[in-house]
Structures are given as C-alpha cells and as structure tokens.
C-alpha positions as CSV (number, residue, x, y, z in Angstrom):
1,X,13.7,2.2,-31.3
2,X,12.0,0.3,-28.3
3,X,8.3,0.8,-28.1
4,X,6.4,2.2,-24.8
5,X,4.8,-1.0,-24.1
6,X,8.4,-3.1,-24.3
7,X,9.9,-0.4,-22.3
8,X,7.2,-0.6,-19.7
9,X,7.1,-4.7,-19.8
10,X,10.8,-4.5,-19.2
11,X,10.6,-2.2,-16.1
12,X,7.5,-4.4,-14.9
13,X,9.4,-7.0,-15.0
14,X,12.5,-6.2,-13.5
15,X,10.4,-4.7,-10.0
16,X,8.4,-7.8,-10.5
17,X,4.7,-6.2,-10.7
18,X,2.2,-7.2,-13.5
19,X,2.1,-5.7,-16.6
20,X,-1.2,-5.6,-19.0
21,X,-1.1,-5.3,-22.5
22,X,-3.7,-4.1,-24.4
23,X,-5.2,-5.9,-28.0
24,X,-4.4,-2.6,-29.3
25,X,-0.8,-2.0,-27.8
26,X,2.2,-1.3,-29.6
27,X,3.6,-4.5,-29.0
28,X,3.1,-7.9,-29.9
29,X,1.7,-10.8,-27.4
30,X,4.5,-12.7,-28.0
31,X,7.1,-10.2,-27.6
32,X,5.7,-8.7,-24.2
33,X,5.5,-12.6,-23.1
34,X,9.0,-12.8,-24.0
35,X,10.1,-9.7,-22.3
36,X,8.3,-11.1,-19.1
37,X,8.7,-14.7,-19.2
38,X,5.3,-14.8,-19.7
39,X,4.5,-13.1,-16.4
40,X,2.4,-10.5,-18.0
41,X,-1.7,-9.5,-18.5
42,X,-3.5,-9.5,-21.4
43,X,-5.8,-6.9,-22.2
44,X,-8.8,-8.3,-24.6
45,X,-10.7,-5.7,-26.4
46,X,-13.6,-7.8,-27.0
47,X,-13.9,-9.0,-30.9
48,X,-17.1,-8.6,-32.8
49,X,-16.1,-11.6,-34.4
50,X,-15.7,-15.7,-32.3
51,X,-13.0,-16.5,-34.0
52,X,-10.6,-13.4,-34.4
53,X,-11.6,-13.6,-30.0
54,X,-10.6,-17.3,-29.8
55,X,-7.4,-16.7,-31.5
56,X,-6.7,-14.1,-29.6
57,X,-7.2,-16.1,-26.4
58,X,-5.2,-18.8,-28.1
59,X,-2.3,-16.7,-28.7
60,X,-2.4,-15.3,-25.1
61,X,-2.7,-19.2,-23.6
62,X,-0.1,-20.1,-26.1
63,X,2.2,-17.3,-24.9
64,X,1.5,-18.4,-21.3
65,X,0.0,-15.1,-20.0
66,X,-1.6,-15.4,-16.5
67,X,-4.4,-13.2,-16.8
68,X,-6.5,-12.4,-19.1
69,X,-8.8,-8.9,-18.3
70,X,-11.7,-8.2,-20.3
71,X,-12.2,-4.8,-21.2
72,X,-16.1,-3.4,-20.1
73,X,-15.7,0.5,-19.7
74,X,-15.4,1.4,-23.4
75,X,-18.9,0.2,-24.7
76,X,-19.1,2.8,-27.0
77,X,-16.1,5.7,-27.8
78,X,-16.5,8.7,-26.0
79,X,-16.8,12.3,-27.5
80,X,-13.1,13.2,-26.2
81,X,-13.4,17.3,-27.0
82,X,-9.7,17.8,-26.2
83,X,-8.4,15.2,-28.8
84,X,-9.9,16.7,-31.4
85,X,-9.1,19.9,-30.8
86,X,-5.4,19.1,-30.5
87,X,-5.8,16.8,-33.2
88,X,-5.5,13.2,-32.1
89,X,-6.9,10.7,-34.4
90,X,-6.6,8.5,-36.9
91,X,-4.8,9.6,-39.0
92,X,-3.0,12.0,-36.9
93,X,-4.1,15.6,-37.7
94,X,-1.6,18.5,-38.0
95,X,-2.3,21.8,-36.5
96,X,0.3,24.9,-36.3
97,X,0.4,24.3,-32.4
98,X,1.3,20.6,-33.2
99,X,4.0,21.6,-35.2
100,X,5.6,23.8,-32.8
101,X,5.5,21.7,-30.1
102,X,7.4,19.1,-32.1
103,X,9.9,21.7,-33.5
104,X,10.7,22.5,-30.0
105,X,11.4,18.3,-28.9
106,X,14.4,18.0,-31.9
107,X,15.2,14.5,-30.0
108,X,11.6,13.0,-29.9
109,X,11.3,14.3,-33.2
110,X,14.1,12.5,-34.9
111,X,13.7,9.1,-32.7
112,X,10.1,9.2,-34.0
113,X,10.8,9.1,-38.0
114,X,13.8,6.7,-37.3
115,X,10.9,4.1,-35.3
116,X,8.6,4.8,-38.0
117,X,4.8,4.8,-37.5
118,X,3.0,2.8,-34.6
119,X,1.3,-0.1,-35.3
120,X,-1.0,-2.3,-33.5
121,X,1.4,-5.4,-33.3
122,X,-1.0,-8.0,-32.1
123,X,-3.5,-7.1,-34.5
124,X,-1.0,-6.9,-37.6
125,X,-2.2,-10.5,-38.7
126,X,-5.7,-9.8,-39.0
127,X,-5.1,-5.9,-40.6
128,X,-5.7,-6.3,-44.5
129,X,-2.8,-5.5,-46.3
130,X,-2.2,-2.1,-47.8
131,X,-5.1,-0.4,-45.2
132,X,-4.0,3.5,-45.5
133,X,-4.0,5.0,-41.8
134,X,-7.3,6.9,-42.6
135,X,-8.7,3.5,-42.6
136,X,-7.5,1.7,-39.7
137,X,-10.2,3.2,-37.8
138,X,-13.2,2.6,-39.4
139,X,-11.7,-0.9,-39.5
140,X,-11.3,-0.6,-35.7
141,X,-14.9,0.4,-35.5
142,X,-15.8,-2.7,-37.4
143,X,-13.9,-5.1,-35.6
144,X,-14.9,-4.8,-32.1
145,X,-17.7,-4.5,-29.8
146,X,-16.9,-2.8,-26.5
147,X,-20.2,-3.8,-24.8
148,X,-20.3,-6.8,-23.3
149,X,-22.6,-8.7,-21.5
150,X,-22.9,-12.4,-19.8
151,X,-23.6,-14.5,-22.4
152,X,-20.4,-12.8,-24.3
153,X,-18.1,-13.5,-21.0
154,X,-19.2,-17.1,-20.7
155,X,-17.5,-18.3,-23.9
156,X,-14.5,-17.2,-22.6
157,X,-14.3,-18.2,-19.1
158,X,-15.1,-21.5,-20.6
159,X,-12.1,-21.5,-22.7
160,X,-9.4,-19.1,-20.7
161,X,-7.9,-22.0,-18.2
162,X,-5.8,-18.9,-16.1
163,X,-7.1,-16.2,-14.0
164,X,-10.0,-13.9,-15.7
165,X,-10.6,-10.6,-14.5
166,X,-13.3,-8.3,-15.3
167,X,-12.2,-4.4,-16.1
168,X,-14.8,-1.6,-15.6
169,X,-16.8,-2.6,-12.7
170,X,-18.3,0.1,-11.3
171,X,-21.2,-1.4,-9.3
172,X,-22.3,-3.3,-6.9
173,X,-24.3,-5.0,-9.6
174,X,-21.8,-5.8,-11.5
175,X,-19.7,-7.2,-9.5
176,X,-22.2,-9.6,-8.2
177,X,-22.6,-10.7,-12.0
178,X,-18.6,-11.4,-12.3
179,X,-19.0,-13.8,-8.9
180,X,-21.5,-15.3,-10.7
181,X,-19.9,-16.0,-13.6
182,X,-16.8,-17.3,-12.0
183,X,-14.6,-14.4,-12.6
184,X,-11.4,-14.3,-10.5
185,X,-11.1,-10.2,-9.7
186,X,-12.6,-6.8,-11.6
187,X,-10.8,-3.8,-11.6
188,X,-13.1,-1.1,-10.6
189,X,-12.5,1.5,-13.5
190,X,-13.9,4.2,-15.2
191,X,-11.2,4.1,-18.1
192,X,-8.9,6.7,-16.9
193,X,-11.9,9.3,-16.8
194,X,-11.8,9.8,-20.4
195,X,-14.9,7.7,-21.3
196,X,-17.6,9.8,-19.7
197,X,-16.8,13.3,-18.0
198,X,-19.5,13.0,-15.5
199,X,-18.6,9.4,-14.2
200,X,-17.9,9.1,-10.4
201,X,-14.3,8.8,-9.5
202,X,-13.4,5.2,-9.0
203,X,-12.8,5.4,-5.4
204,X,-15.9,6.1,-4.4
205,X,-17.7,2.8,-5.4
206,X,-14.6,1.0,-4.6
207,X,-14.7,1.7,-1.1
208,X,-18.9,0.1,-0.9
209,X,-17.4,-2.6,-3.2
210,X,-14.2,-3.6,-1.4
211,X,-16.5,-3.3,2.3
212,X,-19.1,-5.8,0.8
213,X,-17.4,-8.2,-1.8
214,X,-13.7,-8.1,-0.4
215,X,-12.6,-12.4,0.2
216,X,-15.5,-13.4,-2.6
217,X,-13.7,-12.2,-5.7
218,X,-9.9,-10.4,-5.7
219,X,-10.9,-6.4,-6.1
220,X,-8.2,-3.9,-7.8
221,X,-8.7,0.0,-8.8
222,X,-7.5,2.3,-11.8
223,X,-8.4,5.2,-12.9
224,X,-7.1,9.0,-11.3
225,X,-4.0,7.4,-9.6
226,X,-1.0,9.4,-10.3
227,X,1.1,9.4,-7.4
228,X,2.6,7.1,-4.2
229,X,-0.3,8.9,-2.1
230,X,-2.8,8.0,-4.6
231,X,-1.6,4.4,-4.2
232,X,-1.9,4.3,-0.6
233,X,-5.5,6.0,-0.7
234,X,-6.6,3.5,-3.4
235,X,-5.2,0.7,-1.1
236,X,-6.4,2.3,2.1
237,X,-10.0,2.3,0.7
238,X,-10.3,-1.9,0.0
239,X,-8.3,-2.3,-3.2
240,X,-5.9,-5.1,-2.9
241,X,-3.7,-3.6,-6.0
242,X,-3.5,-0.1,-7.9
243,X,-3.1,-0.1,-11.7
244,X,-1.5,3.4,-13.4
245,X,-1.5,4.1,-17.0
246,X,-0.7,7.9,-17.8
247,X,2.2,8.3,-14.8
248,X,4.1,5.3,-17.1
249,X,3.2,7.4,-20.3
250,X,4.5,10.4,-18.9
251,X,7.8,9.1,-18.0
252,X,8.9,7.0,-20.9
253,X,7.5,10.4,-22.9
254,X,10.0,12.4,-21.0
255,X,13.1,9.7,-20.8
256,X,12.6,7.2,-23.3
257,X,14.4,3.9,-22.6
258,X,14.5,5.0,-18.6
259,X,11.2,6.3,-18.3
260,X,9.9,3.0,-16.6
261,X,12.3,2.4,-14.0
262,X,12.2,6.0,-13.3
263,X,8.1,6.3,-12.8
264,X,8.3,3.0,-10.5
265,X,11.6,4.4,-8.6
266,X,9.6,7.8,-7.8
267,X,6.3,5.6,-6.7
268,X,7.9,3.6,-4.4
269,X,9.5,6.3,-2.8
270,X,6.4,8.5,-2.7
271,X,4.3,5.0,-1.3
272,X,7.7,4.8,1.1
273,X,7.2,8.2,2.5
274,X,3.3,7.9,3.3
275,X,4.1,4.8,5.2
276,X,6.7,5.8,7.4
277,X,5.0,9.0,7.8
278,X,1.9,7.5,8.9
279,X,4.2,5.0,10.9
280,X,2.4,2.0,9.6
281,X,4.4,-1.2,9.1
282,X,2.3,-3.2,7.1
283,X,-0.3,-2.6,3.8
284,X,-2.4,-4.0,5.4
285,X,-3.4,-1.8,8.2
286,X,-3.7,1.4,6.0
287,X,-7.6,1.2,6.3
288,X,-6.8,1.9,9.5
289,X,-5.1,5.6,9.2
290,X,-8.3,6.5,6.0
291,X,-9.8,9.4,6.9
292,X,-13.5,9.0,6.2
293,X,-16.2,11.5,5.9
C-alpha cells in the first residue's frame, strides 16, 4: 500500500507544484526525491543533536532537494484537547467510538493491517532497534528541539548550498531576522492552528508582512487555507504561493491512491472560478479586487 506522502509527491509532481516533506513523514527522503526527480522540499524538524542535523541536511543535498524549510512554529507541543480525547497518540489509543468508526470503513480497515503500522521513514536509521511504539515518543521528545533561534539557523545556511526558507514567521520581527541571516523566503504560519488556539490567523500579519518586506525576501502563507477561494485571498493579500496540508489529507483519506489528483483537480477549478468571476486575467492583479476593511 502507497503511503500519503508518496501519493501526494506523485500528484505534486505530475501538476508540477512543490511538495514538502516533513523529517517526520511517512516516507523516506530518497523515495519522495525519487518520486519527484528531486523537485521536492524538505521539511527539517530541527535536531537537538549537530550531527543527526548535518546528516539530515546531507541526505537532503545528496538527494538533490531544492529547498530546505526550517520548521519554527512548534517550539514546544501544544496541549491539543481534541486528540486526546479521541485518542491520538503515541501509541494510538482505543476508545469504543474509535472502534466504530473503523467498523463502519471495512476498506480502510483492511488496507490499513495489509500496510502495516506507519513509520517515520527518514528517521528509521537513527530509531534504536526494537523501540516499542509507547516509546517512539518520548524518543521524539528527546531528539529534537523545536525552538530555534539565530545562532541555530546559521550552521545551516552555512552548509545548505540550495534555497532555505524559514517556516513560522509570524512577525515583522522575524522576518527582518530571516533577511538578515540570508534566508531565501518564510512561510508565514501558525502550524495549521493547532499549536496555540489563541494565535492570529495567518492572514492577518501576512498582509503588514507582504506590504513591507515583499521584493527583499520571497513571502508564502499556510495555515486555514482549505479551498480555491482561500487560495486567491491568501494570494490577494501579498503571498506569492499558498501551501495546504489537511485539504490533501482529506482527499487521499477519502480516495486513497486518487486522492491527490482529485484535491488539486477541485482547487484549480475552485481558483478557476474566482478568477473568471472576478474577470481578472492575471495573479497578479488580485490585490486589486481585496476587499479591505
């Protein structure tokens, strides 16, 4: 059984937009660069450790990736009330509603024990051998260090030769730093909201960002986009790209193997639609039609 993140590389690839993989993705570095021809992302979840991050970096150079993003908006894990109460962890816990819901998917069900359980592929080399599930997370915890700072991105601009883009920028402040430091773009993110209920929605400080910082650095958005609308808002307001995560997850959860293709299809269409209704012929001039307040 194909994986989500080779199912999404594939579909990437084949509409020819970038595709990010994260350190902790279900798929290998190697086998999303070979998927893409090495025209993929790499997402580093940053290493408590120099060398498990230069060989991580290695791998990534090695595999010919074209950007690497660092990962910022996870400096510590969030208190996620809903996973816990229906029981997403490590390990997996089972509740009664859990059960039903997968007594009433006979399909995913089956596909699921015939897969086998997830792993983290590009961290399978540096997993001891013979960790039980209940442990992989406190060896998570262990490993990495989601708070980063600029004497912890200098080692790697230093050593990444490609494009390096900062992930979780959410200030002005901020951003000034990854200018500073030589950074190539930031994706203003908040980590799909699921970091901090009472963050601001990404598009607000995009908009300041993209006004005052648009031409110095490249500037790109996640976070709350869903739709082909959502697209063209995040657009409209100064990104110059829009990232989605859950729309993708959603779709391969739904049709597997055509779930990819079949999120992008409906996106373009939706991102179609807005256009023509708004008659406007080029990207470009959607800050033009933004309604402001």
């Amino acid at each position: 059984m194909t994986c989500a993140s080779e199912i999404l590389a594939k579909a990437a690839y084949a509409h020819n937009i970038p595709y990010i993989l994260s350190t902790v993705g279900t798929a290998s570095i190697e086998t999303i660069a070979e998927i893409t021809q090495g025209n993929a992302w790499f997402q580093l979840y940053h290493p408590k450790e120099d060398k498990l991050r230069d060989d991580l970096i290695n791998r990534a150079a090695a595999a010919e990736y074209q950007v690497l993003v660092i990962l910022s908006d996870v400096p510590t894990f969030a208190y996620r009330a809903k996973e816990i109460r229906n029981g997403l962890a490590i390990p997996p816990k089972m509740t009664f509603l859990n059960m039903l819901q997968i007594l009433g998917s006979p399909n995913w069900a089956i596909q699921t024990l015939i897969a086998g359980q997830p792993e983290f592929k590009t961290l399978k080399p540096y997993i001891p051998k013979g960790l039980s599930i209940s442990h992989l997370g406190v060896f998570m915890n262990q490993t990495f260090s989601g708070r980063l700072n600029e004497e912890k991105i200098k080692p790697i601009r230093d050593r990444w030769k490609g494009k390096l883009v900062l992930k979780g920028v959410v200030s002005e402040e901020d951003t000034e730093k990854a200018i500073a430091l030589g950074l190539d773009g930031i994706i203003v993110s908040n980590h799909g909201g699921r970091q901090l209920d009472a963050g601001e929605s990404t598009i607000k400080p995009l908009a300041t960002i993209a006004e005052k910082y648009k031409g110095q650095i490249k500037i790109m958005m996640d976070s709350g986009i869903r739709t082909g609308p959502d697209i063209a808002c995040t657009l409209a307001s100064g990104a110059e790209f829009a990232f989605l995560g859950r729309s993708f997850m959603y779709g391969v959860a739904a049709l597997g193997k055509e779930g990819g293709n079949h999120t992008i299809s409906i996106l373009k269409r939706q991102f179609q639609q807005v256009m023509e209704q708004l008659c406007c012929e080029r990207i470009a001039d959607l800050p033009n039609h933004l309604i402001k307040k």
